[in-house]
Structure formats: C-alpha cells, structure tokens
C-alpha positions in Angstrom: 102.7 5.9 81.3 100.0 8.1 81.8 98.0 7.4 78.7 98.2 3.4 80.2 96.4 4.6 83.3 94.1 6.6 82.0 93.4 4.0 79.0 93.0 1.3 82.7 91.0 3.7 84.4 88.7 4.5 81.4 88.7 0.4 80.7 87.6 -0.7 84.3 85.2 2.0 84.7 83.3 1.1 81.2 83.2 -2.8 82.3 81.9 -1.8 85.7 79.0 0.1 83.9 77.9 -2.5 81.4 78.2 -5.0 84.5 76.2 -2.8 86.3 74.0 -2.6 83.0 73.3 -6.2 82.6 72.3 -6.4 86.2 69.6 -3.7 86.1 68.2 -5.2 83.3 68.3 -8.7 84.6 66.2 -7.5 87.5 63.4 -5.9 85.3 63.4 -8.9 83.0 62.8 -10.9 86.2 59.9 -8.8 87.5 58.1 -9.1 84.0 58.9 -13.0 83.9 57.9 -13.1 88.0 54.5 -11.2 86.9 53.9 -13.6 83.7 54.6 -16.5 85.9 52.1 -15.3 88.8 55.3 -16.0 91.2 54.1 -13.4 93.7 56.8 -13.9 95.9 60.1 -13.8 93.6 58.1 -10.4 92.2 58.1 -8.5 95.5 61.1 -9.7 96.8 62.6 -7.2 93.9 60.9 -4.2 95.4 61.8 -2.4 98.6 60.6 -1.9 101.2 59.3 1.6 100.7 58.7 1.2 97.2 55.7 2.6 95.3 53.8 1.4 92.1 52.1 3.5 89.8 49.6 2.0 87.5 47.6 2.9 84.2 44.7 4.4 86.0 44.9 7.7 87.8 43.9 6.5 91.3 46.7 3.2 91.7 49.7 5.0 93.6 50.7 2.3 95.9 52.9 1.8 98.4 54.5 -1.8 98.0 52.2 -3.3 100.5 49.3 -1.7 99.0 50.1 -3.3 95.7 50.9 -6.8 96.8 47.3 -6.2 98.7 46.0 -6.2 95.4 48.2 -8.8 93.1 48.5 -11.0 95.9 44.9 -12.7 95.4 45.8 -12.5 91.3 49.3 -14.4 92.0 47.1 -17.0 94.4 44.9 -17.8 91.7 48.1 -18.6 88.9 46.7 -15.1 87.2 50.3 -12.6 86.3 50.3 -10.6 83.8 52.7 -10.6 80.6 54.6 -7.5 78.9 57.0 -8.1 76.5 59.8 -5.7 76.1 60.1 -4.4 73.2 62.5 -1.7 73.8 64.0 -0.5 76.7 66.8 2.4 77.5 68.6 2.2 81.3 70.5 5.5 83.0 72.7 5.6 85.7 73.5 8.7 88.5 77.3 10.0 88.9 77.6 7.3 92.0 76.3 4.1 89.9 73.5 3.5 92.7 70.9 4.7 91.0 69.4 3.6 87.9 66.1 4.9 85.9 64.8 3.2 82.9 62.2 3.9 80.7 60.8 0.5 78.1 57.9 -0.2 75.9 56.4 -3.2 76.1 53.5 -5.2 74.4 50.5 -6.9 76.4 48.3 -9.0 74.2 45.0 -7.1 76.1 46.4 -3.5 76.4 48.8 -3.5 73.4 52.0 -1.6 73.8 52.4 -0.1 77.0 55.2 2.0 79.1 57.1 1.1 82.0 59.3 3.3 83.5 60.7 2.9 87.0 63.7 3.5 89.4 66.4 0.8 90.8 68.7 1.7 93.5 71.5 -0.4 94.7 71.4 -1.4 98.3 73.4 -4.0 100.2 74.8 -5.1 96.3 70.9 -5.6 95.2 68.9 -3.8 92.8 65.8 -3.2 94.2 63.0 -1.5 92.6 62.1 2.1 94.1 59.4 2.7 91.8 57.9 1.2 88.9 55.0 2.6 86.7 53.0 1.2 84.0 51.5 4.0 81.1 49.6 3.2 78.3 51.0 5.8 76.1 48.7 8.0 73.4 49.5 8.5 70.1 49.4 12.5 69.5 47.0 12.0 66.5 44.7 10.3 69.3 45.3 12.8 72.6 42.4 15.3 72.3 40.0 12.4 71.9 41.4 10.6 74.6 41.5 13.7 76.8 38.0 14.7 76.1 36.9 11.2 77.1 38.6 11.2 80.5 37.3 15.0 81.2 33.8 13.4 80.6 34.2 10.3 82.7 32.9 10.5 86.1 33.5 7.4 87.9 
C-alpha cells in the first residue's frame, strides 16, 4: 500500500511540474510572438509590475516602465522585433513559484542571441520578473571583442 502512495504522490507531483512547464514556456513564447507582432500591450501585460529588462548594451537596465518608455513608440509604429527560439532549458525553486530559464534564439539582424530571465507565479499567473537579452561571444572571438569595447568611448 505504501509503494501505491508513494508511486500517486511521485505521479501527481511529476504532472504538476510538466503543467507547470508548459505554462512557463507558453508565456515566453507569447512575449517573443507579442514582440514579433509589435502587440505592445499583450507584451507588457506579461511583466510585473516591478519587473526589470536588461538588454544587449551595457547601459539598458530598465525598470518595466522605463522599457515600455522606449518600445512603446516602436510597438506604435507596427515595429517588434523577432527571435526565434532555438533552444531553451526552464528550472523551477523547491516551491514551484519560481521559474528561471535560459534560451538561444536567432534574430535575422543580430544572429543568435541569449535570453535568459525569471517568471514568478503570482495570483495563478506567470509574470516575468526579469528578462535579459545577450548576444553571446564565441571564445575564439572574446579578446577581440573585449579589446573593442575597452577602446570604445561613447
């Protein structure tokens, strides 16, 4: 009788988890298809209210309202942006309300790119808490790269 309950426990607790899977990465799909669409507000309506956004360049940490200060006139104009996932890996915390994920993803002007971000679960909502965008550097490339940001001066 045991071995049933732990077998039900073990059962219920793995089904909750990929549920809980599928929704996390429903939400990001939607803030990449909300971005490629220019659909402004369906894309910050998945972001809390304290959220922050990170972007390529050194100086874009923004607070939510920072960001849609500067996507907003984009989104107006029917300008998004499109990143295609190419692969993407999602973690969870002990309590299940917390969820990281790291992805890369292909824009036809950047190439492949990195997202990686933070989702909590709030009122039965994923929400992003963060989100950043990298433009990762092969190894065989860094000390060039490096050399060129040490010698730009903006």
């Amino acid at each position: 009788m045991r071995a049933i309950i732990l077998f039900f426990c073990f059962f219920t607790s793995a089904h909750a988890l990929s549920h809980e899977h599928d929704d996390v990465a429903q939400t990001i799909d939607a803030l990449h298809t909300y971005a490629s669409e220019a659909n402004g507000k369906a894309y910050f309506a998945l972001f809390d209210d304290s959220a922050i956004f990170i972007g390529t360049d050194a100086s874009e940490t923004w607070t939510v309202d920072e960001f849609k200060a500067y996507a907003t006139p984009h989104f107006d104009k029917g300008r998004g942006w499109t990143y295609t996932v190419t692969e993407r890996n999602i973690y969870f915390s002990a309590n299940g309300n917390v969820a990281w994920f790291d992805e890369l993803l292909y824009n036809e002007s950047l190439g492949v790119t990195r997202g990686t971000g933070v989702l909590e679960k709030s009122n039965g909502q994923w929400k992003f808490a963060q989100y950043h965008l990298a433009i990762p550097v092969p190894n065989a490339l860094a000390d060039d790269i490096a050399d060129q940001i040490k010698a730009y001066t903006p």
